[in-house]
C-alpha positions in Angstrom: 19.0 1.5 9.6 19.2 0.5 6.1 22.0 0.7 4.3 21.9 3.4 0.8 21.7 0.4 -1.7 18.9 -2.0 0.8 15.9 -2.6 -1.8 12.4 -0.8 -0.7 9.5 -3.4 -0.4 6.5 -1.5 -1.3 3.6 -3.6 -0.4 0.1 -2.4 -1.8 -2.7 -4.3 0.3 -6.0 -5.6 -1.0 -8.2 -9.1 -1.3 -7.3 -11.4 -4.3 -10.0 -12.9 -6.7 -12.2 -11.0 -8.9 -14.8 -10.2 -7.1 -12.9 -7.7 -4.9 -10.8 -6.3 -7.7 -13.1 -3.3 -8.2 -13.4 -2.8 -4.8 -12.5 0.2 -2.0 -10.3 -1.6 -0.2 -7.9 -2.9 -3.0 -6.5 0.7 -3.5 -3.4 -0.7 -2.4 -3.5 -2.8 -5.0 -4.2 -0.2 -7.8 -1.4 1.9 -6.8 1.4 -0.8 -6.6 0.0 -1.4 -10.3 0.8 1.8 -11.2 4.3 2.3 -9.5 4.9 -1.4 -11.6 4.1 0.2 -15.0 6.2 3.6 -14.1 8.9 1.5 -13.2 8.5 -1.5 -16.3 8.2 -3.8 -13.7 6.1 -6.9 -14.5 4.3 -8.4 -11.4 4.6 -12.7 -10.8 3.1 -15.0 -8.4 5.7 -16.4 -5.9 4.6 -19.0 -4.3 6.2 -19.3 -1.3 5.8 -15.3 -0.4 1.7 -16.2 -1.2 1.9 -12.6 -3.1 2.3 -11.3 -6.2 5.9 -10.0 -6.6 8.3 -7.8 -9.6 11.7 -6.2 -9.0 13.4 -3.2 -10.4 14.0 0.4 -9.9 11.8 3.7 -9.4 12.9 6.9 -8.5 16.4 6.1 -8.3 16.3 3.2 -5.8 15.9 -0.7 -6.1 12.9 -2.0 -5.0 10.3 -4.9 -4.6 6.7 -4.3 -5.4 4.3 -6.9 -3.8 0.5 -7.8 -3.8 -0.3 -10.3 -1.2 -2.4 -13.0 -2.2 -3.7 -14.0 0.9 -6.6 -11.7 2.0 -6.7 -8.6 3.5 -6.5 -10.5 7.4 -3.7 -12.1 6.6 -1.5 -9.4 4.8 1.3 -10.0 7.5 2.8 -13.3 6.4 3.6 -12.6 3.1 5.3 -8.9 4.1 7.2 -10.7 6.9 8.5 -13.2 4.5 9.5 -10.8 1.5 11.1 -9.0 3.7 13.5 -11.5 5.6 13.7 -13.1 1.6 15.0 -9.7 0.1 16.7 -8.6 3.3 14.8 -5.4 3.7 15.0 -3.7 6.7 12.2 -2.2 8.7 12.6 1.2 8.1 12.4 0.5 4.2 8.5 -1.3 4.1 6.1 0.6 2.6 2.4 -0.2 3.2 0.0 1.4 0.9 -4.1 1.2 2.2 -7.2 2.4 2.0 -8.0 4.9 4.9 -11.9 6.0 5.6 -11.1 8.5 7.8 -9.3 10.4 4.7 -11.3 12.4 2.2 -11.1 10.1 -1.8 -8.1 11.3 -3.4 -6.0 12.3 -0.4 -2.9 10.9 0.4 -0.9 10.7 3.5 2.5 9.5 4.3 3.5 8.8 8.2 5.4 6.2 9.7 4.4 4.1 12.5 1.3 4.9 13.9 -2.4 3.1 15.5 -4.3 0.2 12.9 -7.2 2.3 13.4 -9.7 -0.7 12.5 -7.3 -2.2 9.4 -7.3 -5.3 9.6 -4.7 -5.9 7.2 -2.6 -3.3 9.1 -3.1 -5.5 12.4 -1.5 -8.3 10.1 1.6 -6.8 9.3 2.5 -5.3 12.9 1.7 -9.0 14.5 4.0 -10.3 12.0 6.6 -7.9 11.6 6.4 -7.2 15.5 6.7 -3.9 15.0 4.3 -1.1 13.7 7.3 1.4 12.7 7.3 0.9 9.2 6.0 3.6 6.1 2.4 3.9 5.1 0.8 6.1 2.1 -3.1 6.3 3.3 -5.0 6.6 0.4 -8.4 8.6 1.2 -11.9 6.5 -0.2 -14.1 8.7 2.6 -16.3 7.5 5.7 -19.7 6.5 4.5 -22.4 8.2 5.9 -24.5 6.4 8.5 -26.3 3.6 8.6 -24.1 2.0 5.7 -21.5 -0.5 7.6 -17.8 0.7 6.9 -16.8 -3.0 6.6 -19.5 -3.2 4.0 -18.7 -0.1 1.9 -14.8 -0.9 1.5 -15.8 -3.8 -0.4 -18.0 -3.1 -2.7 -17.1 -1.2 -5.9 -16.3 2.3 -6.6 -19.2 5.3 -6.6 -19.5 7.0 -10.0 -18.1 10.4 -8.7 -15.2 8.2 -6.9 -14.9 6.8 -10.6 -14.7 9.5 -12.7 -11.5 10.7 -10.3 -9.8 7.2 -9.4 -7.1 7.5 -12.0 -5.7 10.8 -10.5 -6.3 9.7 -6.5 -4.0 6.6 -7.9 -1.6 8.4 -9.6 -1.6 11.1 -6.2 -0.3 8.4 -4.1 2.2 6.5 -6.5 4.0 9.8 -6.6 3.5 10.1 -2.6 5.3 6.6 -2.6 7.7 7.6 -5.4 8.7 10.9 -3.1 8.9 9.0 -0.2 11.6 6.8 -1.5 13.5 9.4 -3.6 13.4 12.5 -1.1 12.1 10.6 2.5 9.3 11.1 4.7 10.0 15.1 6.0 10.3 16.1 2.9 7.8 13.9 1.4 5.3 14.8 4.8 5.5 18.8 3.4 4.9 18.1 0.0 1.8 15.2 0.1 0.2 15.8 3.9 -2.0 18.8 3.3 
C-alpha cells in the first residue's frame, strides 16, 4: 500500500500523431488534458518514459499526468517505466480509456478487472504484471453492426458525440479527480450509475 504522500500516476491512453488526435479511442488522452489544465500542469515529452509527462497537484494530492507516446499496443512500457521512475505504487495507477461497451458520456471507476478487447489495457497488465490497478472507463458506445469496433474507435467523433464531448470529458476528469481525493467506494457511489 502506498504511503499518504506516494504521487498518483494518472495515465490517459491514446495513439500519438495527428491523425488519431480526433479520434474515439484517444479519450484518454482528452481527459489527462483536462485534469493538466485544472491542475496548471504543463505536459513535456520525456524521452526515456516514450510519453508525454507534467507533475503537480490536483485535488489535494501530488501527482504525474502521462500520455504515452508509443501507440495504443504498446501503452505498457511507458506506465511500467513512470512508475518504477516516480516510485508509484500499484495501487496509485490510474488508467483512463475508451470503453464501447459504456454508453458516450458515462463514466466508470473500478479497479482491477478483464481487458475486455483493449489492447492498450493488455499492455499495461503484461508490463506491470498485474491488472489491479484504477481505471475511469469513459463510455464512446458499441457501433451498431456491420461497422468493425476496431474501425469505429479510430476514426473521429459523430456530430451528436461532438456537440457533448466537452461535458463526457469534464464527467470523467472529475471521476479521476474523486477517485484521488475521496477513493474508489466513495468515488464508485457517486460516478457508477
Amino acid at each position: 500500500m502506498a504511503g499518504p504522500d506516494a504521487p498518483w500516476l494518472i495515465v490517459g491512453l491514446g495513439n500519438p500523431g495527428a491523425q488519431y488526435a480526433d479520434t474515439r479511442h484517444n479519450i484518454g488522452f482528452l481527459v489527462v488534458d483536462e485534469l493538466a489544465a485544472r491542475a496548471g500542469v504543463s505536459l513535456s515529452v520525456q524521452k526515456r518514459s516514450r510519453a508525454l509527462v507534467g507533475t503537480g497537484r490536483l485535488a489535494g494530492q501530488r501527482i504525474v499526468l502521462a500520455q504515452p507516446q508509443s501507440f495504443m499496443n504498446d501503452s505498457g512500457g511507458p506506465v511500467s517505466y513512470l512508475g518504477g521512475f516516480y516510485s508509484v505504487p500499484v495501487d496509485r495507477i490510474v488508467v483512463i480509456h475508451d470503453e464501447l461497451d459504456l454508453p458516450f458520456g458515462a463514466a466508470r471507476v473500478k479497479v482491477g478487472g478483464g481487458d475486455n478487447g483493449h489492447n492498450g489495457l493488455r499492455s499495461i497488465r503484461k508490463s506491470l504484471g498485474t491488472g489491479e490497478w484504477a481505471r475511469v472507463r469513459v463510455g464512446i458506445d458499441r457501433p451498431a453492426p456491420p461497422i468493425d469496433p476496431a474501425s469505429y474507435v479510430l476514426k473521429g467523433w459523430g456530430a451528436d458525440q461532438r456537440a457533448t464531448l466537452a461535458d463526457a470529458v469534464s464527467y470523467a476528469a472529475d471521476a479521476t479527480e474523486s477517485l484521488i481525493s475521496v477513493g474508489l467506494a466513495d468515488t464508485q457511489n457517486r460516478y457508477n450509475r
